[in-house]
N, C-alpha and C positions, 0 to 999 in steps of 0.2 A: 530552293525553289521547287513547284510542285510543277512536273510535268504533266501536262493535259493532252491523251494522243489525238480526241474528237472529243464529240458529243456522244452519247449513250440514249437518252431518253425522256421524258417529260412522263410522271406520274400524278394524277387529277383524281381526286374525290370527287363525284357527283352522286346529287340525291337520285336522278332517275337512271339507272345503267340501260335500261333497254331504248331510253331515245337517245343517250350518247352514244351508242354503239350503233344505232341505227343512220342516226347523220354522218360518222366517221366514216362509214363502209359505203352508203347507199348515195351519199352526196358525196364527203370530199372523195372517195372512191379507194381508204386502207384496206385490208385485209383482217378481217377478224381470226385470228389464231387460233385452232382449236383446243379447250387444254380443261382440266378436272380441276381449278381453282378456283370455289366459292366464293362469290363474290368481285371477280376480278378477271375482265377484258381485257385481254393482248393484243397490238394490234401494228402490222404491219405495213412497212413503204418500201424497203431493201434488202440488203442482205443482211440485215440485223433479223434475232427471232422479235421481237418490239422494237416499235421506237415509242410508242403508246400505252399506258395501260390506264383505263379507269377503274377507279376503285371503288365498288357502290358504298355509299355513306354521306358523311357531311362534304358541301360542297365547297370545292377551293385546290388551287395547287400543290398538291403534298412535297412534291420534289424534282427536281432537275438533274439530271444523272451526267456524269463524263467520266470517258475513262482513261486508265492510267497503264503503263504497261505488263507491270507483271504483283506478283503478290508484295516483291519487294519493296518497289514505286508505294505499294498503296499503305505499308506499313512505313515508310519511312513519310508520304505524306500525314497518316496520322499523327505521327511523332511530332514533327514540325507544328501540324496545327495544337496540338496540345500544349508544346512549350508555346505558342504565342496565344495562350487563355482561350481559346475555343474548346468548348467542351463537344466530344465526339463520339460517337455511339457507335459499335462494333454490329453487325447484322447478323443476324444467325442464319443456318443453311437454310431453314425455310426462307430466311428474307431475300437470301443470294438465289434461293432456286425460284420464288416470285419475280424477279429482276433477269433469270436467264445468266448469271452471272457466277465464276466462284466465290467472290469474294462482294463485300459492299460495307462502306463506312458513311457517316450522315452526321453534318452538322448545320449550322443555321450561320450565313454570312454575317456581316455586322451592320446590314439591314430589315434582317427577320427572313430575306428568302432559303428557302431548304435545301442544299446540295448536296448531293450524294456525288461519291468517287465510287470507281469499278474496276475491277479487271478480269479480263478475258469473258467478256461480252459475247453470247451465243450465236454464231453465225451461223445462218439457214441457207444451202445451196440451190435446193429448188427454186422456180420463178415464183415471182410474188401472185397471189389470185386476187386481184385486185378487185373492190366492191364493183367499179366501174373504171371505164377507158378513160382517165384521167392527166396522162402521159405522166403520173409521178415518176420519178429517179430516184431522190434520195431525201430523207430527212435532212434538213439545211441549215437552220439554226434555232435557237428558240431565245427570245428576249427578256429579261426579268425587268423590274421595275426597282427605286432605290431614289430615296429621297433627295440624293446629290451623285450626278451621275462624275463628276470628279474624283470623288473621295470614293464611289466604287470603283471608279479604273484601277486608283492606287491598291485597293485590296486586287485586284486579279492580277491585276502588273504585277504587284508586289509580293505576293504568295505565289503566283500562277506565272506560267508562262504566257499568257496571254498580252499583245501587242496593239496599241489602237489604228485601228485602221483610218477613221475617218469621225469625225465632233458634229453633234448638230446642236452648236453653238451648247450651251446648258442643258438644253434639251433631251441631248440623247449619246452614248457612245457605241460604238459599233469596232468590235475587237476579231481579231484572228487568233489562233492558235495553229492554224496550216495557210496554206497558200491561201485559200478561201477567203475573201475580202471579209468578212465574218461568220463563224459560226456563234457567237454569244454575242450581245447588244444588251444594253441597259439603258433604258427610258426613264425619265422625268417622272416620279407619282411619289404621291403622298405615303403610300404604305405598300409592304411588299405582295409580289407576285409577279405573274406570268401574262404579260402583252398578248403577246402570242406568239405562237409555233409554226414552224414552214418546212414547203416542201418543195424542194428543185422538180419541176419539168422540164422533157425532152427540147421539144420546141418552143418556138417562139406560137404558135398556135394554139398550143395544148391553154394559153394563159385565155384565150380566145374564146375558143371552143369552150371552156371552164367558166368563164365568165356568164356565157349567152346559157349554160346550163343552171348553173346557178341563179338567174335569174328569172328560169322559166321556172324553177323550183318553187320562189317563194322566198328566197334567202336573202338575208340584208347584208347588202355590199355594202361596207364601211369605207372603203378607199380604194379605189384603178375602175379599168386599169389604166397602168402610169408608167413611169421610168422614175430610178432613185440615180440623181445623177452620183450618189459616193461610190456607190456597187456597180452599176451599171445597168442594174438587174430590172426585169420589167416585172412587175408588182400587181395582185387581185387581193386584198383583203377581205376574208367577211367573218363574220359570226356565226356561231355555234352555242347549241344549249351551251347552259350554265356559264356564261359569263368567257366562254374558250372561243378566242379568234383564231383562227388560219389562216396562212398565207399560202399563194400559188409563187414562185416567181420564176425566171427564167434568165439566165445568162449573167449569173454575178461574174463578178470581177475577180480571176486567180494576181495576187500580188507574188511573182517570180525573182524580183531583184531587193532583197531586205534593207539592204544596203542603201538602195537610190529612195525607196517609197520613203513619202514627207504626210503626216496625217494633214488632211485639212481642216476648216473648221467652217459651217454651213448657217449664216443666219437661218431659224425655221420662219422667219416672217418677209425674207426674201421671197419673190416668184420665182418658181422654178428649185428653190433648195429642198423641197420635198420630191416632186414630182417635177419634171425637166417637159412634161405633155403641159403642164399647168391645168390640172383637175383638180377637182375640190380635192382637199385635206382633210384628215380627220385624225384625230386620236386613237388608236384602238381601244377596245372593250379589255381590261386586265382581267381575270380570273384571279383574287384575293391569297393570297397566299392562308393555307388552313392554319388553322395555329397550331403547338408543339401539344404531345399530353405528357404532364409531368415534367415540365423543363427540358425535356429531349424528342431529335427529329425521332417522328413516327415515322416504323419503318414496320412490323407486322399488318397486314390491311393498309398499308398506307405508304 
């Protein structure tokens, strides 16, 4: 089984790089990282050097990053995936030093979305410079999409250490890999990609404050804000160019006792199994997962 220590990063193609970099820093309030690589915005929320990067080009998801503990971890998860028919692609130092990382491997789940493994993930000690006062904390989770969100639990269960936290009926699964009530979730869609990406805030206000800013802005709230009664967590969904939603949320749920926690399971057409405020629902906006070149995950520009 592959050890997953977090998350790492979310990588996105888009056609226009100067309005994603512009809404990331200037709305949702990242860090644009300074750096000499052509064509590609870094872009920060903690003590990661990215949790962000766009990649200018065709537009769509490239990859979802997490990482692993050391070179060993990520050569013995290659191994594993290979003997189980995963074909897996080795990164070269340009692709690990585009990524902030030593090491990077990439392959395609057994829904089309794109996964990268990592190890020893660049950590930046200075404070973040934040676009704006945004109260971000931490990059939080990021959700993929998968035409049967059962049969992908059984792939991250079953390869991964990843644990279900909580079922939104068919709908949706919302998994752990640390205390964190989730850091990975997987949604109900037709084809693969990325729901959306989130980001923990300080308070209970920053969701607030973020809301009424965003709204003076011109930005379409897709959903909150709300309460998820599985997490606990209070919730701002909106949209971003190219098809890229975000989340605010605030105060998930750490699971402490592995032993006693019992997943639940959530009608989504119950009141209340989305949002516990009872506010409209909606769907998120997915960002398509880009497709492969050559039958393997792009990982140079991508």
């Amino acid at each position: 089984m592959i050890e997953l220590r977090d998350i790492a990063y979310v990588r996105s193609g888009v056609n226009d790089l100067d309005r994603s970099v512009d809404f990331a820093t200037r709305v949702v309030g990242l860090e644009l990282v300074e750096n000499t690589e052509p064509g590609v915005a870094h872009l920060r929320a903690d003590w990661r050097h990215h949790c962000l990067a766009f990649v200018e080009g065709e537009s769509g998801v490239l990859a979802s990053g997490f990482e692993v503990a050391d070179d060993a971890a990520l050569d013995a998860a290659e191994t594993e995936l290979e003997r189980a028919g995963f074909r897996v692609w080795r990164g070269s130092r340009v692709d690990a030093r585009s990524r902030r990382v030593r090491e990077v491997i990439g392959f395609d789940d057994p829904f089309g979305n794109r996964i990268e493994l990592v190890c020893q993930q660049e950590t930046v000690t200075r404070p973040v410079e934040f676009g704006r006062v945004a109260g971000i904390e931490e990059f939080g989770h990021v959700c993929l999409d998968a035409p049967d969100v059962h049969e992908a639990y059984r792939f991250w269960n079953t390869r991964f250490n990843a644990r279900v936290s909580d079922w939104i009926g068919d709908a949706a699964c919302l998994m752990r890999i640390d205390p964190v009530h989730h850091k990975l979730a997987v949604f109900k869609g037709d084809e693969p990609g990325m729901c959306h990406m989130n980001f923990q805030v300080s308070v209970l206000d920053d969701v607030f404050r973020n809301w009424h800013h965003l709204t003076a802005a011109g930005v379409r709230i897709i959903q909150g804000p709300g309460r998820h009664p599985q997490s606990t967590a209070v919730f701002l969904y909106f949209a971003g160019p190219e098809d890229f939603t975000y989340e605010y949320s605030f105060g998930v749920q750490r699971i402490t006792d592995e032993a006693a926690w019992r997943p639940r399971s959530f009608d989504p057409a119950e009141p209340g199994s989305i949002d516990m405020w009872l506010g409209r629902t909606a769907r998120t906006t997915t960002q398509r997962q880009a497709p492969s070149r050559a039958g393997v995950p792009v990982m140079v520009g991508g």
